[in-house]
Each structure stands twice: as C-alpha cells, then as structure tokens.
C-alpha positions as CSV (number, residue, x, y, z in Angstrom):
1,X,18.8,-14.1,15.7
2,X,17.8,-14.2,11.8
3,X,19.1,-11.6,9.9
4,X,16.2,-9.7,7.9
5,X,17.4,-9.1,4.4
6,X,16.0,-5.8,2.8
7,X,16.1,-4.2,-0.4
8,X,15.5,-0.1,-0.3
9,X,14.0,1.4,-3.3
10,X,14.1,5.6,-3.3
11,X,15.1,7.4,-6.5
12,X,17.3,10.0,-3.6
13,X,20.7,8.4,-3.7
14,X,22.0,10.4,-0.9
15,X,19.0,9.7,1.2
16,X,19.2,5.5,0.6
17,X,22.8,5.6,0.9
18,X,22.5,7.0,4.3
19,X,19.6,5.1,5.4
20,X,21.6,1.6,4.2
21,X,24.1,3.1,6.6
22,X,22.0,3.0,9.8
23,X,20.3,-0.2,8.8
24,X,23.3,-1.7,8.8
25,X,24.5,-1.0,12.3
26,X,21.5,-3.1,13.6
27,X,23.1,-7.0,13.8
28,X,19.9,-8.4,12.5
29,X,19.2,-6.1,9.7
30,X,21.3,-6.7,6.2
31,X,21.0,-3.9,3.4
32,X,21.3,-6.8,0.4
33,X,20.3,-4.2,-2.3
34,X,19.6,-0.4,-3.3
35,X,18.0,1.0,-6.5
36,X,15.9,3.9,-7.7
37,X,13.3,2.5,-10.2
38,X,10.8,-0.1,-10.8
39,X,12.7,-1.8,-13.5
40,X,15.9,-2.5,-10.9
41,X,13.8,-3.5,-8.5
42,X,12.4,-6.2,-10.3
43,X,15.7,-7.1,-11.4
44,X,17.0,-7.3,-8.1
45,X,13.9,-9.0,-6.4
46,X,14.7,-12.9,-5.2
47,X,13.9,-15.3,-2.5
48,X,16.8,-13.9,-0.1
49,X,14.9,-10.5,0.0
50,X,12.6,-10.5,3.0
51,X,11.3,-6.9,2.8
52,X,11.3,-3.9,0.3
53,X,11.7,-0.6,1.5
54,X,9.8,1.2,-1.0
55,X,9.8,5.2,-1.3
56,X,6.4,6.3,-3.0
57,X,7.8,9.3,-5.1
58,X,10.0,7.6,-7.6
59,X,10.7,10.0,-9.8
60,X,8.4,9.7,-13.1
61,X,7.4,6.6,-11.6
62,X,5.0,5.9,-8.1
63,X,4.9,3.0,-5.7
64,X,2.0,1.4,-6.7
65,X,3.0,0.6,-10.0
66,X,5.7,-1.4,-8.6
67,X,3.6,-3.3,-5.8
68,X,1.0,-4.4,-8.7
69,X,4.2,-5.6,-10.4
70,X,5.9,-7.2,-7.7
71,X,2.3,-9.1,-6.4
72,X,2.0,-10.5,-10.0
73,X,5.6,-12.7,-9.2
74,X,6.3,-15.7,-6.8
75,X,8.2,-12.8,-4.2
76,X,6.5,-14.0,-0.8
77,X,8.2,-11.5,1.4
78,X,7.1,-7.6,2.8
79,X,7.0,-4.6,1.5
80,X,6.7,-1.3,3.8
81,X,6.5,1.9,2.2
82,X,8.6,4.5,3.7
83,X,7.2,7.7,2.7
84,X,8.2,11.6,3.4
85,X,3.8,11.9,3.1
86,X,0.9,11.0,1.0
87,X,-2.7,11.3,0.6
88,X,-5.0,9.0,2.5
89,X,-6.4,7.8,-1.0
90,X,-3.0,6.9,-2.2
91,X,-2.5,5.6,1.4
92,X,-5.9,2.9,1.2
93,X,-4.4,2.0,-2.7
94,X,-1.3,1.1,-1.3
95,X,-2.9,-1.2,1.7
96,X,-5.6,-2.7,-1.3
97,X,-2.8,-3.7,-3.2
98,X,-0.8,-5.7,-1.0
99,X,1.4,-3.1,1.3
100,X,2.5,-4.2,4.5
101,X,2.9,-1.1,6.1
102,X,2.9,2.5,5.7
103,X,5.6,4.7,7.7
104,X,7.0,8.2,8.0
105,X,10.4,9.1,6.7
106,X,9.7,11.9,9.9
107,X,10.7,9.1,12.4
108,X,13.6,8.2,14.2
109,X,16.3,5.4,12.9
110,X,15.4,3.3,15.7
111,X,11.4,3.5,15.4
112,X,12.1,2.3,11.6
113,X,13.9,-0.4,12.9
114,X,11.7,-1.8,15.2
115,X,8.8,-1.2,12.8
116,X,11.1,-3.5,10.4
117,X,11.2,-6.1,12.6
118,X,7.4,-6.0,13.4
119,X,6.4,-6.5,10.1
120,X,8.6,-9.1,9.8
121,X,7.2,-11.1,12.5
122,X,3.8,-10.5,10.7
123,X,2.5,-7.6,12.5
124,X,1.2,-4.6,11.2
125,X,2.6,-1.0,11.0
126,X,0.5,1.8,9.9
127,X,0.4,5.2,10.8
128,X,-2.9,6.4,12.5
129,X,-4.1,8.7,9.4
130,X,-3.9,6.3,7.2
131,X,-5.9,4.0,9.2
132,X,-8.5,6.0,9.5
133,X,-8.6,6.4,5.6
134,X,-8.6,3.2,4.9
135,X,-11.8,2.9,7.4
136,X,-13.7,6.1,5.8
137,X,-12.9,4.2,2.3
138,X,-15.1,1.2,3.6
139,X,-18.4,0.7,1.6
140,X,-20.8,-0.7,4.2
141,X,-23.2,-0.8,1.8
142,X,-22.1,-3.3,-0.3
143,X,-23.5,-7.0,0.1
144,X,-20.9,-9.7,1.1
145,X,-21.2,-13.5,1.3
146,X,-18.7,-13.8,3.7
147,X,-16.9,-17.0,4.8
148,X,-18.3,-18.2,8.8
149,X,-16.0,-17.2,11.7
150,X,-15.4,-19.6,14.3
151,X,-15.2,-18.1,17.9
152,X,-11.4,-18.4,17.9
153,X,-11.5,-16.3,14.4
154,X,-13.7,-13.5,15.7
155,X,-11.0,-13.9,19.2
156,X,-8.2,-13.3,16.9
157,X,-10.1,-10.3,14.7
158,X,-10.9,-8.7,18.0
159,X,-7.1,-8.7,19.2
160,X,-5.5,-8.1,15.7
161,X,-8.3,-4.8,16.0
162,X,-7.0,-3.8,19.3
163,X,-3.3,-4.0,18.1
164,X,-1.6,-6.5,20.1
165,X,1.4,-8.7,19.0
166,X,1.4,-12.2,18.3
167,X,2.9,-13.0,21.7
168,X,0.5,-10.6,23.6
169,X,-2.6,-12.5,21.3
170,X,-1.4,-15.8,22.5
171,X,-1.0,-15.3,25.8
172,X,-4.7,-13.8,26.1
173,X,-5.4,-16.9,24.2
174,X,-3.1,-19.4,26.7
175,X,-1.2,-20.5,23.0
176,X,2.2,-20.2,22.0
177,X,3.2,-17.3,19.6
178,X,3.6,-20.0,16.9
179,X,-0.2,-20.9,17.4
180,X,-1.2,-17.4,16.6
181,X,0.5,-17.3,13.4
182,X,-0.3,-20.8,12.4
183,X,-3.9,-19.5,12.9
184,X,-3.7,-16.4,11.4
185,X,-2.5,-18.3,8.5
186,X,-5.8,-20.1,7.9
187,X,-7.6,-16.9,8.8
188,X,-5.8,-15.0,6.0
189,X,-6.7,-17.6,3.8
190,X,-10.5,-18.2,4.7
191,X,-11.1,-14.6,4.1
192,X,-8.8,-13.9,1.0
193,X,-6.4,-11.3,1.8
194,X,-2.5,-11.4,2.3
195,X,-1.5,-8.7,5.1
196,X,-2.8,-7.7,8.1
197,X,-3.8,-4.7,7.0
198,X,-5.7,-6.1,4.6
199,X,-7.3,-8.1,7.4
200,X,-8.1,-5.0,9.9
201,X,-10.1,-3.6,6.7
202,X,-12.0,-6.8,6.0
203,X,-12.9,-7.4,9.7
204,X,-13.7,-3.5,10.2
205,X,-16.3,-4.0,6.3
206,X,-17.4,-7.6,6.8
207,X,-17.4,-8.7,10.5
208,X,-17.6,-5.7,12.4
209,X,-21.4,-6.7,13.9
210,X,-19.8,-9.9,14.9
211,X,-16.9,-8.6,16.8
C-alpha cells in the first residue's frame, strides 16, 4: 500500500493539530508537514508531498493566492481544499486555478479519508454546489476551436461526467484501470487542463453536443 504524504495548511492550530491526529491513524496516510500561511507552505512544498490540504480562510491571506503560487513551481502533486464553506464564485476560482477538489470540514474523518485517497488515484471530489457553480459559470457563448475527440475520448468524457472511478471506466471499457489513466493522460493533455475538474467543465462548455 503506498503511503500518501500530505501537507495541511489552516491558520487554526488546534483544528490541524487534531486533524494530523486522525490522519495519522490511517496506515496509508502520513502527515509530513503542518503550517498556517502561504509563505511556510512554499517553504515546505517538495517532491515527497503528494497532496496539500489547504484551508481557504488563512487569516489575512486566502487560498487562491497560494494555488496561483504553488502552480507557478515544478510541485506535480494535489491539492484539495478543505473548507468550513465558501461562495460558489470562490468555489469555480478555485477549480480554474488548478484545485483538485473542494470538501466540507462538515464531514466525517473517515469520508475525508477516503476522499484523500480518491484524489490521489486521480479522481475527482467536489461537493454538489459547487459543481453546479462551476456549470452556471460556463459561457456557452463563447467561440472555441476545440481539439477533435476520438470515440474513445468522447467514451471517457461521458463516464468521467457520470462519475465513475477509473476501475469502474475500464471495466465498461474491457481495459485495465492503468489504461484509463494512461488515456486520461493524453486526454488532459489534448484539451489543456490539469485536473479532472477542470476536465468536467471543459467537456460540460466545449463538448457537451458531442457527448
């Protein structure tokens, strides 16, 4: 089992202290670091991190200015936001910036930790409000000269809409899991984005009369 190495920014010391504390009951979750600001997190960010746990309140400071300065280094792993609430149009910023996922401090230890785990495995984790900000955000008017979709890349859009996992995608698709994400891969990459999020939104703007 690989352990997922995770680094929890929130400015509430009492609140990351105990979260570090469930997180590390799990056997393949590792709390490698803990800070309150934008500053230490940078400090702290290194190829061993897999995911940030980012708060969005930070105390004179607010999540996005970190993402935009975290996306502008070589760190290649997560980031979920893990937030006690925000607006939807804070919410879509987030997702447009590079965000992996969006969760509720509201949930249970154990949901967190399995949400953890789906985004590491590439999956997506957003709650349902903010979904349906980031689809009222969508201009439909704008023009697009979109890259062409195969029939497996409209396949995968259609299953990555509906929600399933990687394993449930390939076995609709008779592939292994490591197919899927191979292919997502070159789907991210022919239509420019990093996340799946990011990928729900283009498919739901761009492709949506093909799917």
């Amino acid at each position: 089992m690989k352990t997922i190495n995770l680094l929890l920014v929130d400015d509430h010391e009492m609140f990351r202290e105990g979260l570090a504390r469930t997180l590390e009951r799990e056997p393949d979750l590792s709390v490698v670091g803990q800070c309150s600001s934008t500053a230490e997190a940078l400090a702290m960010l290194n190829p061993r991190v897999d995911m940030v746990l980012l708060d969005v309140d930070l105390g004179d400071e607010r999540a996005l200015g970190l993402v935009d300065a975290v996306r502008k280094t070589s760190y290649q792993g997560q980031i979920l936001v893990v937030t006690a609430g925000i607006s939807g149009q804070e919410a879509v910023r987030l997702l447009q910036a590079g965000v992996n996922g969006i969760l509720h401090k509201r949930h249970s230890g154990q949901i967190l930790c399995e949400s953890i785990r789906k985004v590491a495995a590439g999956e997506s984790c957003l709650e349902e409000k903010y979904l349906t900000s980031l689809i009222h955000s969508i201009d439909r008017t704008r023009p697009a000269s979109n890259p062409t979709l195969t029939e497996r890349d409209r396949a995968l859009l259609r299953y990555v809409l509906e929600g399933l996992t990687n394993r449930e995608i390939g076995t609709h698709l008779q592939v292994s899991e490591g197919a899927v994400k191979a292919s997502l891969r070159l789907l991210f990459e022919k239509v420019n984005v990093r996340t799946r999020t990011q990928l729900v939104k283009v498919a739901l703007e761009q492709y949506q009369d093909q799917l």
